[in-house]
C-alpha positions as CSV (number, residue, x, y, z in Angstrom):
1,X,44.1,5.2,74.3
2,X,43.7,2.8,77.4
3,X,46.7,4.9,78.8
4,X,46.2,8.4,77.7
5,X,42.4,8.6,79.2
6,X,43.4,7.9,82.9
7,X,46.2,10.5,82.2
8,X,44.3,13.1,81.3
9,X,41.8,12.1,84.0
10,X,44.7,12.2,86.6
11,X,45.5,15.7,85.6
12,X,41.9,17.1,85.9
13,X,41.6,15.7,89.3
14,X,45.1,17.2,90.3
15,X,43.4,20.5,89.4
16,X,40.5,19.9,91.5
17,X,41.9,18.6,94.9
18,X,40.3,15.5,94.7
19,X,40.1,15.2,98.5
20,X,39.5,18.6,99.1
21,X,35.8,18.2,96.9
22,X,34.4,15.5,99.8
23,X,34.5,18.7,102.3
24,X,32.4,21.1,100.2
25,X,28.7,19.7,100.8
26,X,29.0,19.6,104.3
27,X,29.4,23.5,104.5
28,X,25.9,23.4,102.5
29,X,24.2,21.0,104.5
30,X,25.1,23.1,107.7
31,X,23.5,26.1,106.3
32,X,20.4,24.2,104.9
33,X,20.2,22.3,108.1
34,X,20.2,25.5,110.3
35,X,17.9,27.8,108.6
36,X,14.7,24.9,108.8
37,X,16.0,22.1,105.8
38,X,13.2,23.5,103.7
39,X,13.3,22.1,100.1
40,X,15.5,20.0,98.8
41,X,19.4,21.0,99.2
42,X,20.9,19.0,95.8
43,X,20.7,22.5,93.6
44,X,23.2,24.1,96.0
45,X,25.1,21.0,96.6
46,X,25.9,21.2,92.2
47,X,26.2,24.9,93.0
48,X,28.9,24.7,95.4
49,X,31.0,22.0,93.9
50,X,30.8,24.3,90.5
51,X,32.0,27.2,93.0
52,X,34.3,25.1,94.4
53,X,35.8,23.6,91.3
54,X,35.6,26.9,89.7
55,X,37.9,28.4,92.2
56,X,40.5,25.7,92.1
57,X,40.7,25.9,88.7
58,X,41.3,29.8,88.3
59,X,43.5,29.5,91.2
60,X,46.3,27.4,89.1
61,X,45.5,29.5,86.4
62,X,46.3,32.7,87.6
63,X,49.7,30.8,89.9
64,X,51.0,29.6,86.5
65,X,54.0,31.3,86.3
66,X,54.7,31.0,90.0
67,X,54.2,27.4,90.0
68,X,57.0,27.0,87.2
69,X,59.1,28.2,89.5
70,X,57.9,26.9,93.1
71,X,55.9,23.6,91.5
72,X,56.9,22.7,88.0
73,X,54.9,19.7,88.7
74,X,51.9,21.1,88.9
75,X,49.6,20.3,85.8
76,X,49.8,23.4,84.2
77,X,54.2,24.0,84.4
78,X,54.6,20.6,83.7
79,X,52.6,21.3,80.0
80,X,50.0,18.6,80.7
81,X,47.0,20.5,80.4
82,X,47.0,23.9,78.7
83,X,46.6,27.2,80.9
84,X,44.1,28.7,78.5
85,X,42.0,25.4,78.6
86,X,42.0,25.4,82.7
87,X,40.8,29.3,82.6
88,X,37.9,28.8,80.4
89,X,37.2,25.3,82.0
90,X,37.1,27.7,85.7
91,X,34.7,30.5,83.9
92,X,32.5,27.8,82.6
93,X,32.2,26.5,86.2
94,X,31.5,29.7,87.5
95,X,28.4,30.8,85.7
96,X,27.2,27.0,86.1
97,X,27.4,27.0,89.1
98,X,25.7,30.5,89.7
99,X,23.2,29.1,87.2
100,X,22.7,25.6,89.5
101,X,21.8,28.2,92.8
102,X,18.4,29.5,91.1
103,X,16.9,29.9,94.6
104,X,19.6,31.7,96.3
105,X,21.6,32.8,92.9
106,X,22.4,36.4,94.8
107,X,24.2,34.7,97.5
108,X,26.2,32.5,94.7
109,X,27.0,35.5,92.8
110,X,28.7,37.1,95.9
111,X,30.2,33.8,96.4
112,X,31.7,34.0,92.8
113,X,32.7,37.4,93.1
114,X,34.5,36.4,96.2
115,X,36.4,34.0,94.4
116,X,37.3,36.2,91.3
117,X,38.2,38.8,93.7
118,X,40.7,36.3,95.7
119,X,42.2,34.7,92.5
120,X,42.5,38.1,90.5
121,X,44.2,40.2,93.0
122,X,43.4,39.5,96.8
123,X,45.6,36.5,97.2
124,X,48.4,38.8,96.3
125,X,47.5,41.3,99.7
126,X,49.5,40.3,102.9
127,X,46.3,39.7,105.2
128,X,43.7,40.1,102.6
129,X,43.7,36.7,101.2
130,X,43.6,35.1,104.2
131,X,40.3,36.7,104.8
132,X,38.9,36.0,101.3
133,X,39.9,32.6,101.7
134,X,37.4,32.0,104.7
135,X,34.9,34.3,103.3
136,X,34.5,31.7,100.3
137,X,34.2,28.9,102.7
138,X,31.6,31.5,105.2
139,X,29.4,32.4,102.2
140,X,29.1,28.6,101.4
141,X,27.6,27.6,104.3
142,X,25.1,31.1,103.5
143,X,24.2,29.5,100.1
144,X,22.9,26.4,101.6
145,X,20.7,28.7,103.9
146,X,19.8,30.9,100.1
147,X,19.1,27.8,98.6
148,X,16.9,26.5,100.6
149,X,14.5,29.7,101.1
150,X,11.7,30.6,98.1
151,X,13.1,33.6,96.3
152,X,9.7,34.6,96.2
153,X,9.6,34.7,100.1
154,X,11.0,37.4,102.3
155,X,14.3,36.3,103.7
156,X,13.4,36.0,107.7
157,X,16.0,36.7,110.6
158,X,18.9,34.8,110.1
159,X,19.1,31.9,113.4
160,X,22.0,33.1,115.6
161,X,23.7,29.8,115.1
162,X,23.7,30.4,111.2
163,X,25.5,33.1,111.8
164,X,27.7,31.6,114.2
165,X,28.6,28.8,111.9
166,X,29.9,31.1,108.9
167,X,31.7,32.6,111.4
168,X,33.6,30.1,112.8
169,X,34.1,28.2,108.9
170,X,35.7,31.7,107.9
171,X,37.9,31.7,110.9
172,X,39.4,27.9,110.4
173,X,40.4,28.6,107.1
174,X,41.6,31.9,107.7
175,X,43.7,30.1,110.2
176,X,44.5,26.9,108.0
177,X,45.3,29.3,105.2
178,X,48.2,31.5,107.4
179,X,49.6,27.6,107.9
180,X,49.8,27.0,104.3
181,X,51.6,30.3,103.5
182,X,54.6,28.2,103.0
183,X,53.4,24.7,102.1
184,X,56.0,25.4,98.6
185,X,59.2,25.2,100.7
186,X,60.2,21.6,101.7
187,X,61.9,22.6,105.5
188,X,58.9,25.1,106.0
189,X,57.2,24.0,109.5
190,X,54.6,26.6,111.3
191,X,55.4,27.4,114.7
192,X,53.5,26.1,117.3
193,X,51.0,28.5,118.5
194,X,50.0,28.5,114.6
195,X,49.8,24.9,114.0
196,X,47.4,24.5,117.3
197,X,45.1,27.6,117.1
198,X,42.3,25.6,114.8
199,X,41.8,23.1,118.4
200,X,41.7,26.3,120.1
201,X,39.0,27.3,117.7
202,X,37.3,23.8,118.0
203,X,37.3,24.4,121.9
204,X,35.8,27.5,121.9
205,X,32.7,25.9,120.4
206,X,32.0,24.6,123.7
207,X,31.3,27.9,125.1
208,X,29.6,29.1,122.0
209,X,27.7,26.4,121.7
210,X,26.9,27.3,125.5
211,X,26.1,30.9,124.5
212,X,23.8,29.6,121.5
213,X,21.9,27.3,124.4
214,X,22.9,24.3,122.9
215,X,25.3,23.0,125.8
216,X,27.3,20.3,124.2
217,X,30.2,18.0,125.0
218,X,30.8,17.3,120.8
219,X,33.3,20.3,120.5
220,X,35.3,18.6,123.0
221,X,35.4,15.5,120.9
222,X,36.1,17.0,117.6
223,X,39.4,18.6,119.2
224,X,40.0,15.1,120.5
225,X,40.3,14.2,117.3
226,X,42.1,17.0,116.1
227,X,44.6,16.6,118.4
228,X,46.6,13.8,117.0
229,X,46.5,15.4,113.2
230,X,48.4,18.2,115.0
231,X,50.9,16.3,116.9
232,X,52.6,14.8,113.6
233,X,55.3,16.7,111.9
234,X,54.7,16.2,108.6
235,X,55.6,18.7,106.0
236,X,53.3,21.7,105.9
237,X,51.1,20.6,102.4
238,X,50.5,16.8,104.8
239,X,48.8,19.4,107.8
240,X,47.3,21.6,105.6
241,X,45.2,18.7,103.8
242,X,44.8,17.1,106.7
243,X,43.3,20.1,108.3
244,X,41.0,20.9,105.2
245,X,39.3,17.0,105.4
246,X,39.0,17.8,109.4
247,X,36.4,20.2,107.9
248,X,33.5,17.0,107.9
249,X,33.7,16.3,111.2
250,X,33.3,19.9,112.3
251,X,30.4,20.4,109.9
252,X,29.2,17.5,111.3
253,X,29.5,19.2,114.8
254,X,27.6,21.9,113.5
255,X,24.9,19.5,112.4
256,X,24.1,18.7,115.9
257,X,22.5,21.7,116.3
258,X,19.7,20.5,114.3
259,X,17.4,17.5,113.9
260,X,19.2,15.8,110.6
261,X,18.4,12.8,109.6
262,X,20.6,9.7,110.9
263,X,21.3,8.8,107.3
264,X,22.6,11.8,106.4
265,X,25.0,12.4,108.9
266,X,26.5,8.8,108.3
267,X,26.9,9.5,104.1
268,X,28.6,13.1,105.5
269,X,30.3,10.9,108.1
270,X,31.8,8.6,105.4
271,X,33.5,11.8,103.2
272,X,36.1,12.2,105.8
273,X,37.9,8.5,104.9
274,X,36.9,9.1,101.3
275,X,38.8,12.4,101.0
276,X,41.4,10.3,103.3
277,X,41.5,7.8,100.7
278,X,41.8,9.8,97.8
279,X,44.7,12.3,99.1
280,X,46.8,9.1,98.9
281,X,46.3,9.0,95.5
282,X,46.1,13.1,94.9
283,X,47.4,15.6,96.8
284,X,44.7,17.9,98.6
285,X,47.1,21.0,98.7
């Protein structure tokens, strides 16, 4: 029994993309941050790791018979875990995590719709999927914002750099999602305009952040950072996880913007050698 439980715990967390869950509350905490940190963010922070998880799971679910052929390793080709067991494990997730986002449930329903929409079909669309991919990550950083505004209130104006913010999360992993197009063929590698246009994104914070009148030197040091992820020529899944945990440090840029608490910035701060940590153990993509 010793042996069988960290087995089947192993598989679960193959499903999940272990490293990958350590950048889903920072999209929350940018949008909660931004609109005025009213209430307390933890309902959308279960909300969006259900989401999250929920999406993950109906992802291999639905690439089941694709990953027999590309990935036979994969949890579900490999006959660890059944396919019907990781479907209803997704749905389950789903409606809990809709369930979890009581204050801002209409902004987690269109994030769940998003997802079944880009599992069921849109992933399938040359362009399309890309663009559903980001959406999902845009309307997460939203939900924070949902969550943390009475759903008895009026919604006000949404702040400019809310806006901004979803923005600019939809366009990295719109980007980060073209690079991974091929992450299933070993000598895939993308070319190089590709594999630097998420530090040209980073850059162009400076002058948005200009724009927003915020004028800030911290988009100059998060593609700093960047830049030596994007000078190693690892295969294509090693950059695409890489990229995905470079997520916390730009949601930490976004958290700039506002007056967050030292504390929490640090515990945000210490995800990104966390989900480090754990992609040596589980691969993120």
């Amino acid at each position: 029994m010793s042996r069988r439980a960290p087995s089947k715990a192993r598989v679960w967390l193959e499903l999940l993309r272990l490293p990958n869950l350590f950048t889903v509350p920072g999209d929350v905490l940018v949008g909660w941050a931004l609109v005025g940190q009213r209430g307390c963010p933890v309902p959308a922070l279960c909300a969006s790791l259900c989401l999250y998880a929920a999406g993950l799971l109906l992802n291999d679910w639905r690439d089941a018979p694709i990953d027999a052929r590309e990935r036979p390793s994969r949890p579900i080709p490999s006959g660890r875990v059944r396919r019907r067991t990781v479907g209803l494990a997704g749905l389950a997730l789903l409606a809990l995590g809709v369930l979890f986002a009581w204050g801002g449930w209409p902004t987690a329903a269109a994030l769940a719709a998003a997802i079944l929409l880009y599992d069921l079909g849109a992933k399938d669309v040359p362009g399309l999927g890309v663009a559903v991919m980001g959406l999902c990550r845009a309307l997460n950083v939203l939900l924070g914002a949902a969550c943390a505004w009475p759903s008895a209130a009026p919604l006000p104006p949404l702040p400019p750099t809310l806006l901004c913010a979803a923005v600019f999360f939809w366009a990295y992993i719109l980007l980060v999602s073209v690079v991974a197009r091929d992450e299933a063929d070993p000598d895939a590698s993308p070319a190089l305009p590709l594999r630097w246009s998420p530090l040209l994104l980073t850059l162009a914070l400076t002058a948005v952040f200009w724009l927003l009148g915020r004028p800030s030197a911290w988009p100059l040091a998060a593609a700093a950072l960047l830049g030596p992820i994007l000078l190693r020529r690892g295969d294509v899944p090693a950059l695409v996880g890489a990229l995905i945990r470079f997520l916390i440090p730009l949601q930490l840029l976004w958290l700039t913007l506002a007056p967050v608490p030292l504390w929490l910035l640090a515990l945000l701060f210490l995800c990104w050698p966390a989900a480090a940590l754990a992609g040596r153990r589980v691969a993120g993509s």
